[in-house]
C-alpha distance (Angstrom), angle and dihedral (degrees) to the residues before:
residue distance angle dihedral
X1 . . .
X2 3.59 . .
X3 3.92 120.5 .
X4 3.94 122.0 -163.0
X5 3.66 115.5 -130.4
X6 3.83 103.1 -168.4
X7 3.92 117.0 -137.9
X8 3.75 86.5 -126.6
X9 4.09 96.6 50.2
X10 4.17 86.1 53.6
X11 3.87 116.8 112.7
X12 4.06 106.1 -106.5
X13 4.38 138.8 -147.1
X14 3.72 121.5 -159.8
X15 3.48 131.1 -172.9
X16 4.10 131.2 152.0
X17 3.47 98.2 -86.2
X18 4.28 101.7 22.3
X19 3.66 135.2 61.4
X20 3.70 123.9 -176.0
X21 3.60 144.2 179.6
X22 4.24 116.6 -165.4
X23 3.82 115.1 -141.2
X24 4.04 78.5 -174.3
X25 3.93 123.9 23.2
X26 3.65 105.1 -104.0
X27 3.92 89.0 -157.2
X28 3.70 83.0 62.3
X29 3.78 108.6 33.2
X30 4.21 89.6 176.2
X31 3.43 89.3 67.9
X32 4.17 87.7 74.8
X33 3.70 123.5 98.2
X34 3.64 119.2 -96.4
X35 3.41 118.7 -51.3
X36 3.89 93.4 -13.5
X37 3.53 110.0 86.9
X38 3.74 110.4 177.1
X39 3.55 141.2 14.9
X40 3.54 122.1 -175.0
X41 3.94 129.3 -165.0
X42 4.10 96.8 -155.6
X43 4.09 123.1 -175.3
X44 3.47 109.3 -174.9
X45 3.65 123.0 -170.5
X46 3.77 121.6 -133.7
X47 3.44 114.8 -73.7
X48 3.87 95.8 17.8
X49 3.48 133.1 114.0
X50 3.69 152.8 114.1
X51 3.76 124.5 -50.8
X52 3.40 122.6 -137.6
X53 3.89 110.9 -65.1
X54 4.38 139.7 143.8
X55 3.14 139.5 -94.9
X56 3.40 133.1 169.3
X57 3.99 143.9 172.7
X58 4.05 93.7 31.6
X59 3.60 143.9 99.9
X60 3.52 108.8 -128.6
X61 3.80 113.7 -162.0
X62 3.89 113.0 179.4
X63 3.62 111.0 -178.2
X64 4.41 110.2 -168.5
X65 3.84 116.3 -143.9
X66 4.02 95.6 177.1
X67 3.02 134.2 11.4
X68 3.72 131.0 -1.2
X69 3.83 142.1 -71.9
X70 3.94 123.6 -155.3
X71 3.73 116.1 -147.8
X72 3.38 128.0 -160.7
X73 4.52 126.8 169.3
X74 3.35 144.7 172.1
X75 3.43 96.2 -101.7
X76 4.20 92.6 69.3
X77 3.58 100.1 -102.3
X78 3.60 125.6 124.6
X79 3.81 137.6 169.6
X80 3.61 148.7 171.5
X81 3.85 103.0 -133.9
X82 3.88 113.0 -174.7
X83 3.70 142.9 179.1
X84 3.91 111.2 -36.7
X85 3.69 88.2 20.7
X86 3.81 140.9 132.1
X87 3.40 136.9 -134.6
X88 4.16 125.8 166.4
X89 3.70 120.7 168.4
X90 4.04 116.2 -166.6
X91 3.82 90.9 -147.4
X92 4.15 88.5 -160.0
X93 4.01 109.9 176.2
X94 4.05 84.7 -22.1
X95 3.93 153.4 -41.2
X96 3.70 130.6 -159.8
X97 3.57 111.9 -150.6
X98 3.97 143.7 143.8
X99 4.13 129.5 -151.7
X100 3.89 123.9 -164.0
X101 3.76 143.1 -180.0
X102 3.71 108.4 -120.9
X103 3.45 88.3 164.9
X104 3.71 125.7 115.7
X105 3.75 91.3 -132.9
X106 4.03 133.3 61.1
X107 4.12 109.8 -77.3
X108 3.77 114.7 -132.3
X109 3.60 120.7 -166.5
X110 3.80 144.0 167.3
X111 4.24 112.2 -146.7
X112 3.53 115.4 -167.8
X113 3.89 122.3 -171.5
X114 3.91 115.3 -166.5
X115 3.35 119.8 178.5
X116 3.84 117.4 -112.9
X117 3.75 126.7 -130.7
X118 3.52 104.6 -105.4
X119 3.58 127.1 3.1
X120 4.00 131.9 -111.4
X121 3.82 124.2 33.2
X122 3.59 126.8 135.4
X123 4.12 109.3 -73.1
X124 3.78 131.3 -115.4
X125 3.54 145.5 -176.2
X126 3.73 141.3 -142.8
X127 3.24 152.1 168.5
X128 4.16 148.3 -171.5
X129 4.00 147.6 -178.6
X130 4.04 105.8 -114.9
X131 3.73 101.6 -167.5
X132 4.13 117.5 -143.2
X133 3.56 85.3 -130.3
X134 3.32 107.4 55.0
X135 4.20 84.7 60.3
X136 3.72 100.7 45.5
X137 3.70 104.9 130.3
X138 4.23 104.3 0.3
X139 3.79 138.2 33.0
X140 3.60 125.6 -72.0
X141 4.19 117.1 -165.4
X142 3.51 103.6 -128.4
X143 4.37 91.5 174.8
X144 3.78 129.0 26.2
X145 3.20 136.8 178.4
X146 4.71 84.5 -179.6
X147 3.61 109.3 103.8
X148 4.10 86.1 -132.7
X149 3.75 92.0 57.8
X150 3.62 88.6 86.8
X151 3.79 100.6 154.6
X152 4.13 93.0 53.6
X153 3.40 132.7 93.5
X154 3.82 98.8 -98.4
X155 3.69 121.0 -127.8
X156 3.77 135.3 -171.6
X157 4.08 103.2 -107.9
X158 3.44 137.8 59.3
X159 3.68 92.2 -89.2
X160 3.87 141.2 126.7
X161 4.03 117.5 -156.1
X162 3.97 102.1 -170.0
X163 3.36 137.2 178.9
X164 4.57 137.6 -149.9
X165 3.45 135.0 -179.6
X166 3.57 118.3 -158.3
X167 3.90 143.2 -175.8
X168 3.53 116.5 -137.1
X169 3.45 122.9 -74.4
X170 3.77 82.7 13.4
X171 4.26 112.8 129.3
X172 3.64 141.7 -164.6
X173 3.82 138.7 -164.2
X174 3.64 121.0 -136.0
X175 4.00 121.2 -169.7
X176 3.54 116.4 -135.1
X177 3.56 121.6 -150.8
X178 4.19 123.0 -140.0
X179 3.75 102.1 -82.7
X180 3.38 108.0 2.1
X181 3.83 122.2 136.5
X182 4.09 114.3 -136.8
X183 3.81 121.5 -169.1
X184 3.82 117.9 -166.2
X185 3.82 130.1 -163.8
X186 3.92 131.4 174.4
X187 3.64 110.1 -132.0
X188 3.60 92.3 -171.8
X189 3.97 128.2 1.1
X190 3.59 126.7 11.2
X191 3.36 129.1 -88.0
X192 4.14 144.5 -171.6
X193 3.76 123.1 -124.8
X194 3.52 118.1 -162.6
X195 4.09 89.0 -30.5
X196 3.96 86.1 -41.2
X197 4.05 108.1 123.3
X198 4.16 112.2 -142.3
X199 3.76 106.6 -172.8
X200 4.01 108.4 -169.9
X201 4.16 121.5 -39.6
X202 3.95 88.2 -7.2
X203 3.78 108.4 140.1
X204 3.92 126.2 -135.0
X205 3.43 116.6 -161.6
X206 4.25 108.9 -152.3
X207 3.64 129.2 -169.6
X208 4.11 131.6 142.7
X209 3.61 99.9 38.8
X210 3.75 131.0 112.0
X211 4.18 94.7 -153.7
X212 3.70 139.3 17.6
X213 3.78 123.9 -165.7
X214 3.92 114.3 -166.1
X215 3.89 111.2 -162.0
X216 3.83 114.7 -166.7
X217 3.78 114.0 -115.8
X218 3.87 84.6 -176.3
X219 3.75 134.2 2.4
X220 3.49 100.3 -60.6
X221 3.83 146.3 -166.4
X222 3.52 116.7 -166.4
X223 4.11 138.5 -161.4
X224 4.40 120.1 -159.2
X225 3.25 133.7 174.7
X226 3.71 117.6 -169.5
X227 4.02 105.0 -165.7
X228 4.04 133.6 173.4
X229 3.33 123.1 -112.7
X230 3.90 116.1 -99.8
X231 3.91 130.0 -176.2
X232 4.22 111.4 -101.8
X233 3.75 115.1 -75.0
X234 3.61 122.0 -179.2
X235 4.04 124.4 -137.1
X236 3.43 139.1 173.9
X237 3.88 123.6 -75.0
X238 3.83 112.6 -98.3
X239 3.91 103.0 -104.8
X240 3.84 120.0 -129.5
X241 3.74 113.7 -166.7
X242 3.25 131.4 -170.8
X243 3.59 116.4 -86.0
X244 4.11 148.6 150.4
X245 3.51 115.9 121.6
X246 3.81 128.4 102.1
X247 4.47 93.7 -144.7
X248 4.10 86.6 56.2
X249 4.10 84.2 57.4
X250 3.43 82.8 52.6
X251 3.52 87.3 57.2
X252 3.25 111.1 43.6
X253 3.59 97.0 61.9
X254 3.81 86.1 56.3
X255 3.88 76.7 66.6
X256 4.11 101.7 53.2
């Protein structure tokens, strides 16, 4: 089964300095598809971002395609994470942090919020370089929670978050194992899945089959996650204060 959620059917938030496009209703975070439980599609305009504010008992996977984010949380780390980019934090029994765009150019992002395999344990953050190259033509992990994923970010579930670049009319095969829940999303291009078309940030939702091929309609980078299933859980709605100015940056990380 795989069912096309267009990027311009998905539910939508606004603000002056954020717009965002919900692969999964973060007012109703059971609505997501197995384990995954959101997936946001986040511009941020320069100088914009998210003050400091908790989360806890999530892996959060943002994954930049232009631009750059600064990160910055209570537990001392900070970063500069920019286009191609990596970030998971294992959000444990909580973490305080805030992320920005102190770019001069629009921030786009993908965040990603699996849901770990038990809950609690002390948090952690990371983050690493995923070259374009290095994917051209096959799927590189880029976070793990598989023992033998050992050059991906590791998360807390039994999740992969991978990541292809393809030419057009290039393809690639992707196993599926028996209950597993795979979301797909075109970063760039468009793309067909198993006679499915995804034109660019559509989502495909993909259970019940052994194999997928993707064949690039376009050139093509591409974003999966392939998650178990896991019985409903409920968490809090992702908060989205109010927020544009450079001197309440300056603030916030008074505040970490």
């Amino acid at each position: 089964m795989i069912e096309r959620r267009p990027f311009q059917s998905l539910a939508s938030e606004r603000c002056d300095w954020l717009e965002a496009k919900h692969h999964f209703s973060p007012a109703h975070p059971q609505t997501g598809w197995g384990a995954l439980r959101i997936w946001n599609d986040d511009e941020i305009a320069p100088n914009g971002g998210f003050p400091p504010h908790i989360h806890a008992n999530m892996e959060i996977i943002t994954y930049v395609r232009d631009g750059a984010v600064s990160h910055r949380d209570n537990l001392g780390n900070t970063g500069r994470i920019v286009a191609g980019d990596v970030q998971v934090m294992s959000a444990g029994t909580g973490i305080k942090h805030a992320e920005f765009n102190l770019e001069p150019q629009t921030t786009r992002i993908f965040q990603i919020w699996i849901r770990p395999k038990t809950e609690g344990g002390a948090p952690a953050w990371g983050t690493k370089p995923f070259p374009k190259q290095d994917r051209a033509g096959r799927f590189v992990t880029l976070a793990s929670g598989f023992e033998l994923d050992r050059e991906a970010l590791p998360i807390r579930a039994e999740a992969r978050v991978l990541g292809a670049v393809l030419n057009r009319d290039q393809a690639l095969t992707y196993d599926t194992g028996s209950g597993r829940f795979l979301y797909l999303v075109p970063s760039t291009g468009s793309v067909n899945v198993n006679g499915v078309q995804l034109d660019v940030r559509d989502g495909a939702a993909i259970k019940q089959l052994r194999q997928i091929t993707i064949t690039a309609l376009r050139d093509s980078e591409i974003l999966l996650v392939d998650a178990p299933h896991t019985a409903p859980c409920s968490i809090p709605k992702p908060t989205r204060p109010a927020f544009s100015k450079f001197e309440s940056y300056q603030a916030a990380l008074s505040s970490l």
